[in-house]
C-alpha positions as CSV (number, residue, x, y, z in Angstrom):
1,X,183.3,213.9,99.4
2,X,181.3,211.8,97.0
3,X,181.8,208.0,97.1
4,X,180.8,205.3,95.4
5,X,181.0,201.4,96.2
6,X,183.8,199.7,95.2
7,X,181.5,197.0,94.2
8,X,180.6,198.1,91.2
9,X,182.8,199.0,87.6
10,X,183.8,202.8,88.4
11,X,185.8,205.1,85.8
12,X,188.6,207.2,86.3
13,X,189.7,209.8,84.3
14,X,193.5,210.9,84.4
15,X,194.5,214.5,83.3
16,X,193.2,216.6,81.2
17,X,194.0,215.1,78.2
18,X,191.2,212.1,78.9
19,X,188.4,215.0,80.2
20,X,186.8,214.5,76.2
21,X,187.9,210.8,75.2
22,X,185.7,209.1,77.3
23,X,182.4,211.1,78.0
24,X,180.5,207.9,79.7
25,X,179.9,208.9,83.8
26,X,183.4,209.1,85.4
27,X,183.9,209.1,88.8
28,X,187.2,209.9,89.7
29,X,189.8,212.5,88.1
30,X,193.2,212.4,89.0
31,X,195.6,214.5,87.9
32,X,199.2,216.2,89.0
33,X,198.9,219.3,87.0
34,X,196.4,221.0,89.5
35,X,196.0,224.0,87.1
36,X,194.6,221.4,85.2
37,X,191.3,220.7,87.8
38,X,189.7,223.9,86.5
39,X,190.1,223.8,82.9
40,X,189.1,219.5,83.0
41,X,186.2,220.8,84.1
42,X,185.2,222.9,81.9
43,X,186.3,221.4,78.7
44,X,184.4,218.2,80.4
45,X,181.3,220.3,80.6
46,X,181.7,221.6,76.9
47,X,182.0,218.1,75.7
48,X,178.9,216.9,77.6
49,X,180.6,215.1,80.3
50,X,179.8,214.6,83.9
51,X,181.6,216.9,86.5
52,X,180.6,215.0,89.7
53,X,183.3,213.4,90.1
54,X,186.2,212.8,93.1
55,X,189.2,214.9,92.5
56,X,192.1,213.3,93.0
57,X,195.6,214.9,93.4
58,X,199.1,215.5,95.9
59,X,197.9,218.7,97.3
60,X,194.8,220.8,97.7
61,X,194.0,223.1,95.0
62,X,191.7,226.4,95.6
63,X,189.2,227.6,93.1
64,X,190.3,231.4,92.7
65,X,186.5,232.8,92.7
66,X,185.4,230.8,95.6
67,X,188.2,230.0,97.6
68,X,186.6,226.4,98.2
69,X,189.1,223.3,98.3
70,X,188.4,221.7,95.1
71,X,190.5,218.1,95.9
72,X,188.6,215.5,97.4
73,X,191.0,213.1,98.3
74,X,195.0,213.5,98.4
75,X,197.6,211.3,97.7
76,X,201.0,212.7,98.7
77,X,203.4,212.4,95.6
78,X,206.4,210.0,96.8
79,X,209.3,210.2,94.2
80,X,210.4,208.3,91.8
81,X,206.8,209.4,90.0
82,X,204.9,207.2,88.0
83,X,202.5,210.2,86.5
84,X,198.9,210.8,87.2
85,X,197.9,207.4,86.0
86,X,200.0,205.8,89.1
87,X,198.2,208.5,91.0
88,X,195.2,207.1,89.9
89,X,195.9,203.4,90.9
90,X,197.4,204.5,94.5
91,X,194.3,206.3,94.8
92,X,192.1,203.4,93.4
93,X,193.8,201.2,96.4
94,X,193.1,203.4,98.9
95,X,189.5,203.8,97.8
96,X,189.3,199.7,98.2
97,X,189.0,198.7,94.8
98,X,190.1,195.1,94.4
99,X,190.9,195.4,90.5
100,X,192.4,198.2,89.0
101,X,192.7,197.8,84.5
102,X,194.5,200.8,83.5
103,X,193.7,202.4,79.6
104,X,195.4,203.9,77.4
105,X,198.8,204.6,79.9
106,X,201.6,202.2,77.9
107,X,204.0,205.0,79.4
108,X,205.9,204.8,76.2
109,X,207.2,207.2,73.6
110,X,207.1,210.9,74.0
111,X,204.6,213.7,74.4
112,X,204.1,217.0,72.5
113,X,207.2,218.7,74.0
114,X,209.1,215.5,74.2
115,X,209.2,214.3,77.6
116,X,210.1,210.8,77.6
117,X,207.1,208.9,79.2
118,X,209.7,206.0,80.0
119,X,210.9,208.5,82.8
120,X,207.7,207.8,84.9
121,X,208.8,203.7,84.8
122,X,210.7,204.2,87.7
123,X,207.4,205.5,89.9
124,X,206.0,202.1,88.6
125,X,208.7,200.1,89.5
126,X,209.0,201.3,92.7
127,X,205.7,200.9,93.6
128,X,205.1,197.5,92.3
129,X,204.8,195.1,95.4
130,X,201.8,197.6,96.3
131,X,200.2,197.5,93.4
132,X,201.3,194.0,91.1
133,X,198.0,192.1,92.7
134,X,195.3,194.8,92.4
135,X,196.4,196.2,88.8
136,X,196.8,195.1,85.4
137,X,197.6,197.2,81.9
138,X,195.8,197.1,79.0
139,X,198.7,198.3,77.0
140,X,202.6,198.9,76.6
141,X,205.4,198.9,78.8
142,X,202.9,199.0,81.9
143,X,201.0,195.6,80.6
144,X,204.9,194.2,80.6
145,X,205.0,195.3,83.5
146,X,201.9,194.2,85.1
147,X,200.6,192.1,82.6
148,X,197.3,192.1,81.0
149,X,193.7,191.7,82.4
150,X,192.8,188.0,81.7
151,X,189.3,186.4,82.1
152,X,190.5,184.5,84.8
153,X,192.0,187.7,87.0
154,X,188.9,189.2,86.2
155,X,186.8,186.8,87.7
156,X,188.6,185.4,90.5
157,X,187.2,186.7,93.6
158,X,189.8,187.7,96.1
159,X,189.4,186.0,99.7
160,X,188.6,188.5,102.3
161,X,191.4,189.0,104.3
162,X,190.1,188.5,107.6
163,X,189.9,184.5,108.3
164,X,186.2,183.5,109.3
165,X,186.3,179.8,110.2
166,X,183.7,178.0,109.7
């Protein structure tokens, strides 16, 4: 399992879609579509990507030729769902990451086959006390939602929770 310090700035990419639009080092992939872990990585590869990176999903996947567990880390899916990019945060949490800015996920309009991506608010919703401190949205209903990565959330450094007196 690689990991990296949640110190630093880390980059997730989320389904197979964002394996080409951002081809800086990612470290993470999420995804739901599991059929999808193969073929991100090798339209990743084509496109001069990294493919060292976490997988993410809800269930183990197996690579046909190898029969190796290709998922590093699972997160079970618990319905209403919020898509892969919820995936992603939930994931992000449980990784320790203290600030989570979701790109490009305003989880409006509708897709190529015209699935509503207002279905997946729901997942969001429902999730929200767990997420509302860690995560903000860079776009769309989910920066309504969560509101929008200021300068000043950026910066503030969250206490640790543990109380050291001094």
């Amino acid at each position: 399992m690689i990991h990296h310090s949640p110190s630093t700035v880390s980059f997730m990419l989320i389904g197979l879609d964002a394996v080409e639009k951002y081809l800086g080092h990612a470290d993470y992939f999420a995804t739901y579509h599991t059929s999808d872990i193969e073929p991100a990585f090798e339209r990743r590869k084509a496109a001069g990507g990294n493919t060292d990176y976490m997988i993410i999903a809800h269930q183990q996947h197996i690579e046909k030729p190898t029969g190796r567990d290709m998922v590093d880390l699972i997160i079970p899916c618990e319905p209403p769902s919020g898509s892969s990019a919820l995936l992603g945060v939930l994931a992000g949490i449980k990784l320790g990451y203290e600030k989570i800015i979701v790109c490009g996920c305003p989880l409006m309009g509708k897709n190529d086959k015209q699935y509503d991506y207002a279905n997946f608010q729901k997942g969001w919703t429902a999730k929200l006390a767990m997420i509302k401190e860690k995560t903000r949205s860079m776009s769309g209903w989910t920066q309504e939602l969560l509101g929008a990565p200021t300068e000043e959330w950026i910066n503030n450094v969250i206490p640790a929770k543990a109380g050291i007196q001094k």
